[in-house]
Each structure stands twice: as C-alpha cells, then as structure tokens.
N, C-alpha and C positions, 0 to 999 in steps of 0.2 A: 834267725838268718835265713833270706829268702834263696831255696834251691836253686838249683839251673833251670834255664830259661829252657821251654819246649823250644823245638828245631821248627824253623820256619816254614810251613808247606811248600813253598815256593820255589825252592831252595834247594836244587838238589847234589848229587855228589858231584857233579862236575861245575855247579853253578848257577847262576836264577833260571829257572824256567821258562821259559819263549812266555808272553800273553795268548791266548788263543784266542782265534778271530784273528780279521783284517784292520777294524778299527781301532784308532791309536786310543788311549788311555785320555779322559779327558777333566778336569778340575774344574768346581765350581768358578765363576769369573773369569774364564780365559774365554777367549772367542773358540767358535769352533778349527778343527783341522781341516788343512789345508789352503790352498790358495784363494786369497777372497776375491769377487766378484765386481766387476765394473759399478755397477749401481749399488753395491753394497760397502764398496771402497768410499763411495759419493756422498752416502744417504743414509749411512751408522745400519746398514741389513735391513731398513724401510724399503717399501715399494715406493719406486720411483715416479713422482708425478706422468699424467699420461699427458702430452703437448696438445694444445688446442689450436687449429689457424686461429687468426686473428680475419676480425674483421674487415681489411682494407680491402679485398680483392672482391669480397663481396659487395662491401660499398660501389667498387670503380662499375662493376657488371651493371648491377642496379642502376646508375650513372648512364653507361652505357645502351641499353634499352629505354632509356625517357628520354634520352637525344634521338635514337633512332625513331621512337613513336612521334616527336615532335614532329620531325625530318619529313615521314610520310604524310601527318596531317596536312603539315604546310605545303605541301605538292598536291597534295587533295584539293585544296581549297584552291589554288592558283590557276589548275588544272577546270576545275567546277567556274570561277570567275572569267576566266578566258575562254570557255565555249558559254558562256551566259552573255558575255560581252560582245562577243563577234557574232550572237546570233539575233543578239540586239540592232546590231550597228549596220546585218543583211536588211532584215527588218525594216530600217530606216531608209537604207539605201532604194532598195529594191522594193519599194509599196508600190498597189496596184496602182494607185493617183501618179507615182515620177516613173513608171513604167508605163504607162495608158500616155503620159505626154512626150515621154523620150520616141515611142514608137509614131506617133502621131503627125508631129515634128519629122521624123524620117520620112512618111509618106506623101506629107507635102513638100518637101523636097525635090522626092520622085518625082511627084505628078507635077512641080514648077522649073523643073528642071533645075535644079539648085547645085550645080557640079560642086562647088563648096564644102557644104554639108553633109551630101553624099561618100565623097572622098573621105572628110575628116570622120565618120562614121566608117569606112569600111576599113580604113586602115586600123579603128582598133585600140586607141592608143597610142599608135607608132606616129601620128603625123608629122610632128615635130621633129623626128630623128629622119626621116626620107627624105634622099637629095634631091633628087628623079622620080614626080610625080604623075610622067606623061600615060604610064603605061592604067595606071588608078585615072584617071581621069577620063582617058576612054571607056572604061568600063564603067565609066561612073553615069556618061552619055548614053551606052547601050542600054545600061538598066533604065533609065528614066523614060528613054526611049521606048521600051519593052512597055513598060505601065502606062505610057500615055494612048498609047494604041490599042492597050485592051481597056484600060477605063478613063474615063473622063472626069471620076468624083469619087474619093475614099474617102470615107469617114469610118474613124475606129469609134466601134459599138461599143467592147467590153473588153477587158482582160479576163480569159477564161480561167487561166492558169499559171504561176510562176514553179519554177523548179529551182531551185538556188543549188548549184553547182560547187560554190565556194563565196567567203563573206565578199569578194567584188564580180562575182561572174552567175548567172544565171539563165533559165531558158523561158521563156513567154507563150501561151499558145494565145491568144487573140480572134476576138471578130469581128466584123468590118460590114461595113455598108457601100457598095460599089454600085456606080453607076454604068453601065456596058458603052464603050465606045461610036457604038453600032448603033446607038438611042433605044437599047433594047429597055423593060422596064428592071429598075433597079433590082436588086439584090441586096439582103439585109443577115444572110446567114452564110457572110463567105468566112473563112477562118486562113489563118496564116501564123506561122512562128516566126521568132524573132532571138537571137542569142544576144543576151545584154552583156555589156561590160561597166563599172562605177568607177571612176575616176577621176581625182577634182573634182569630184563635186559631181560630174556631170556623168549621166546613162547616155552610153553612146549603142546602136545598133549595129554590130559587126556582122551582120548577114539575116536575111530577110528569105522567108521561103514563102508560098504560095499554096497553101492546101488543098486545093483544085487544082493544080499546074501549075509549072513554069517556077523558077526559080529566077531572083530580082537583087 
C-alpha cells in the first residue's frame, strides 16, 4: 500500500503560491497571450505581404511625355516649314529681275509724266480704297515735275542691293544711268533707293529717294 503523497511545493498554508514573473503560464498549442495583432488576426502571425503600385499610373506618365515630345516636334517642323516657305515665296517675290523692272517702270513714269502709275505706286496698296485722290495726284505732278528738270534719260543700271524687310516689303539700293537736263555728259554711277511693296502679283514703289539729292 502506497504511503501518503509528498505536499505539493506549490502549495502553501494558505494556498497556491502566486507564479513568479509577469508572464502568464503558457501550453504547447495555444497561441501566445494576449491580444492579437492586426495582421496577425489576417495572416495566421505571417508577415503581411508588402503592397506594390500597380502599373497604370506609370503607363498614363510614360503616355503623357510621348504626346508632349510629339507636340513639340510638330511645332518644330511647322515652325522650320513656314520660315522655309515665306523665305522662299520673299525670294520669288522680290528678285533682283521684278525688282530692276518694278523700279524702272516707276522711272519712266516719272520721266513721262504718267500721273497714273505714279499715284497708284505712292499710294502703296491703298489705291482702291481712297475716295479723294486730288491731293496724291498733285504730288504725283511735282515729282515728275522735279525729274524731268533735273534729267532728261534714266536708265536703271543694276540693283545693288535688296533688304527684305518682311515676306511682302523690302528695301532696294539701285544704279542708274542719267542723262543731266542741262545736256551736261551723262552719268552712269548715280545711285537711289526705292522701298518696295508685293501685292497681287505686282511690286509696286512706295517711295523713291535720290542718293545725291532730292527726294522724288
């Protein structure tokens, strides 16, 4: 017959013994103590996947940069086409050949007295729109008037020089061959400027200067 059982260490006279320590008592299989954790309530105490962007926002940028590079190019080119074009079209406008006969054409004008031509060159463009052409037409007389008293024969020698101003406006320096009124002998090295304008078609002379004198 097995004696009495030893007294429990544990156990004392007034009753079980406190655990010492803070930590509660813990059994194989149980989770641990205390309250469990967001992502471990989720994910059985795994670490919780780490979130990755997704691609779309990088797509849309990427997107966004080859519209803009497009954008620029195409302004490039239009920009590059259109001073190619307009300095083509001065070019054609403004050769020394329809510049040598637009000014030439004025001169004999002058020297014929051609109040007409005169007029519809100084006005410029504007001829068609002016009601009241009295006050252009006396200056049209003075000028021709002025040329015929100092010479009696122009001939344009050469076009020295064009300045192109803008694709319909540009500036001419010119040489001339003049005969002196006075029957003095000719002159073959007079120069004069001339401010062109293109329009319809046609180089008109809206003002005539004199490089020796006198403006015409």
């Amino acid at each position: 017959m097995a004696g009495p059982h030893p007294p429990d260490p544990t156990v004392g006279a007034t009753g079980p013994t406190p655990h010492t320590g803070s930590r509660p008592l813990e059994f194989p299989g149980e989770p641990p103590a205390g309250p469990p954790t967001h992502h471990a309530a989720h994910y059985g105490g795994q670490t919780p996947p780490v979130p990755y962007p997704t691609g779309r926002p990088k797509r849309r940028l990427l997107i966004g940069l080859m519209m803009a590079v497009a954008l620029v190019a195409a302004t490039t080119l239009a920009i590059a086409y259109g001073v190619r074009t307009n300095g083509a079209n001065t070019g054609n406008s403004f050769s020394e050949g329809a510049a040598k006969t637009a000014i030439q054409d004025y001169l004999d004008a002058l020297e014929h007295r051609n109040i007409d031509v005169i007029v519809r060159n100084a006005l410029c463009g504007m001829y068609d729109a002016v009601r009241d052409k009295r006050s252009d037409v006396a200056l049209a007389k003075m000028s021709s008037d002025a040329l015929r008293k100092q010479f009696s024969d122009v001939q344009l020698v050469s076009v020295d020089k064009i300045v192109y101003l803008s694709q319909y406006q540009a500036q001419a320096l010119f040489t001339m061959r003049v005969s002196p009124a006075d029957g003095s002998p000719a002159r073959s090295d007079v120069q004069g400027m001339a401010q062109l304008l293109f329009q319809r078609g046609q180089i008109m002379v809206c003002a005539y200067v004199l490089r020796t004198g006198g403006s015409y």
